[in-house]
N, C-alpha and C positions, 0 to 999 in steps of 0.2 A: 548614037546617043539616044535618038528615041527608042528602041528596045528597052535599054535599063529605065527610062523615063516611065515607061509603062509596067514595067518588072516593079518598081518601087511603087508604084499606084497600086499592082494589085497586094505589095505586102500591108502599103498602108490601111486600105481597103481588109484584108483579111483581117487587123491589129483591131483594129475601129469595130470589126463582128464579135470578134472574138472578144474586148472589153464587155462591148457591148451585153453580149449573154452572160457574160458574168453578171455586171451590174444589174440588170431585169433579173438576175437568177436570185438575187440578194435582196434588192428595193422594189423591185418590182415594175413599173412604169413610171414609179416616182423615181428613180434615179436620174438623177441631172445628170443630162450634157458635158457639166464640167467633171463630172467624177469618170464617165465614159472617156474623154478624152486625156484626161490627167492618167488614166491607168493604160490607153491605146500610144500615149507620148505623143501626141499628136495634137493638134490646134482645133479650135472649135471650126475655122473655114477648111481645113482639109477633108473633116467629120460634113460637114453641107455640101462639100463640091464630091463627092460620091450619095450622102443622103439627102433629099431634100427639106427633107422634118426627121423630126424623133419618131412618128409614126411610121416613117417609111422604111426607118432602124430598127424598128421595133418587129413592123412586119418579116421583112428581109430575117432574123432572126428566128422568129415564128417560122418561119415557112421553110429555112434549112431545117430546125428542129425536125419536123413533120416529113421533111423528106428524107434525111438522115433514118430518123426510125424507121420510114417506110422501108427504103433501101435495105436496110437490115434484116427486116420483115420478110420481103421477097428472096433477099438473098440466102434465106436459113432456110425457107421455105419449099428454094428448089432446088434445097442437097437432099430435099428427102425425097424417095419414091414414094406414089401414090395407086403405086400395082396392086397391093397387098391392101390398103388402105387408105380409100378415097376422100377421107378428114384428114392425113396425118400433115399435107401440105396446110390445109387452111386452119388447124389448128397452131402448127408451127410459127406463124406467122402471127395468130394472136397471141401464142405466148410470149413472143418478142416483144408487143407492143405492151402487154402488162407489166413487163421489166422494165422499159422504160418510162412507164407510168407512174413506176412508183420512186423514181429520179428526182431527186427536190427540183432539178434544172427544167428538166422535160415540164413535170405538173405546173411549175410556179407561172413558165412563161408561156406555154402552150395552152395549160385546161384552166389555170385558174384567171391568168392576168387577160389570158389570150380573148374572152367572149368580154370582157369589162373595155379592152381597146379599143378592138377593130369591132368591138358592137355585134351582140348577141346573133343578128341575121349575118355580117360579114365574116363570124367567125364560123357560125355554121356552115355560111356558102365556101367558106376556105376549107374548113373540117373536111366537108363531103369532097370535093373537088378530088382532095389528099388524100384521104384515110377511107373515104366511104367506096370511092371506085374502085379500091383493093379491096375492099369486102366483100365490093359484088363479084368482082373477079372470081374470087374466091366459091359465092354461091352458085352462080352461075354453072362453075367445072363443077360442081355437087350436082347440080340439072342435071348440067350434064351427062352425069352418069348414074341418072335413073334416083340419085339421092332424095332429092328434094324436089317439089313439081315446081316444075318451069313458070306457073303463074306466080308465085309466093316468091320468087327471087326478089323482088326493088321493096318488098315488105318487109322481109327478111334483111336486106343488106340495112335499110333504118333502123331495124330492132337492136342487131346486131351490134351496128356500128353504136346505138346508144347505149348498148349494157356493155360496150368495151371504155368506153368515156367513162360511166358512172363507175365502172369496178375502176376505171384510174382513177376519180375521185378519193371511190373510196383507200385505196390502197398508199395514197398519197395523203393522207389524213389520219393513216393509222385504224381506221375505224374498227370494231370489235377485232384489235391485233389480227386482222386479214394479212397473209402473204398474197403473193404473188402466183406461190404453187397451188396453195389453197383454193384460189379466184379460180385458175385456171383449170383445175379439176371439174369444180362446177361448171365453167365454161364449156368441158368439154362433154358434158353430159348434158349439158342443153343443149348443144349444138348436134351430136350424135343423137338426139331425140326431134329435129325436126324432120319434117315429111312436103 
């Protein structure tokens, strides 16, 4: 019996995220509690005896987002050889992440609600943690192979990681009809131009 006691925990548990990022996707961090729980079929104490606040639902959501894309990001990144072409990994992996930038779901609760929640420093310490240590990854194998000089990598991974934020901004707001492909063309011709 305790098996399915904990099998039903973790569906509740997934029902409650899963509301959850709905609601922030729509209300944004103003979504009550009770709209989360009314749409997971579950009670507001089932909702607390897995989260302990709304910020910790909030986070917990945030933070799959961020890793979900990541995941994606690496995993597209390393169908591709980089024999022929020492960018075409770490480009790969940025253009996953401008697709998912320009996701009403990803922007609303990740770039836009996400720095107003968990607070302008928290979201950047969470940002970098997630998104920025795959960028340097990224730079780094570039050093690595004679691409980019090895001092300018932790300069580089900042720059970086903030012209992928600001092009999800933009691309999430529509701004002068930018796509995705568009951003990322540029991207790759800034990126293909460091030293």
């Amino acid at each position: 019996m305790p098996r399915r006691t904990a099998e039903q925990a973790e569906i509740t548990r997934a029902a409650i995220l899963e509301a959850a990022r709905h609601r922030f996707a729509e209300d944004g961090y103003n979504a009550s509690i009770a709209s989360i729980v009314s749409e997971a079929g579950v009670t507001k104490g089932a909702l607390f005896h897995h989260f302990p606040s709304k910020l910790d639902l909030f986070r917990e959501v945030w933070t799959d987002l961020q890793t979900r894309m990541g995941e994606e990001a690496l995993s597209e990144a390393r169908k591709m050889s980089g024999e022929d072409d020492p960018y075409i990994q770490f480009l790969t992996g940025a253009r996953v992440y401008l697709k998912w930038a320009a996701r009403p779901e990803y922007f609303k609760i990740v770039l836009y609600e996400g720095p107003v929640v968990l607070g302008l420093q928290g979201w950047y310490e969470s940002n970098r943690d997630l998104g920025q240590s795959n960028v340097r990854r990224g730079i780094e194998a570039l050093a690595e192979r004679g691409r980019i000089d090895p001092r300018r990598v932790n300069s580089y991974a900042v720059l970086i990681q903030s012209a992928l934020n600001g092009a999800g901004f933009a691309l999430a707001e529509g701004v002068d009809g930018l796509s995705p492909d568009e951003v990322y063309e540029a991207f790759e011709i800034m990126v293909r131009n460091l030293h």
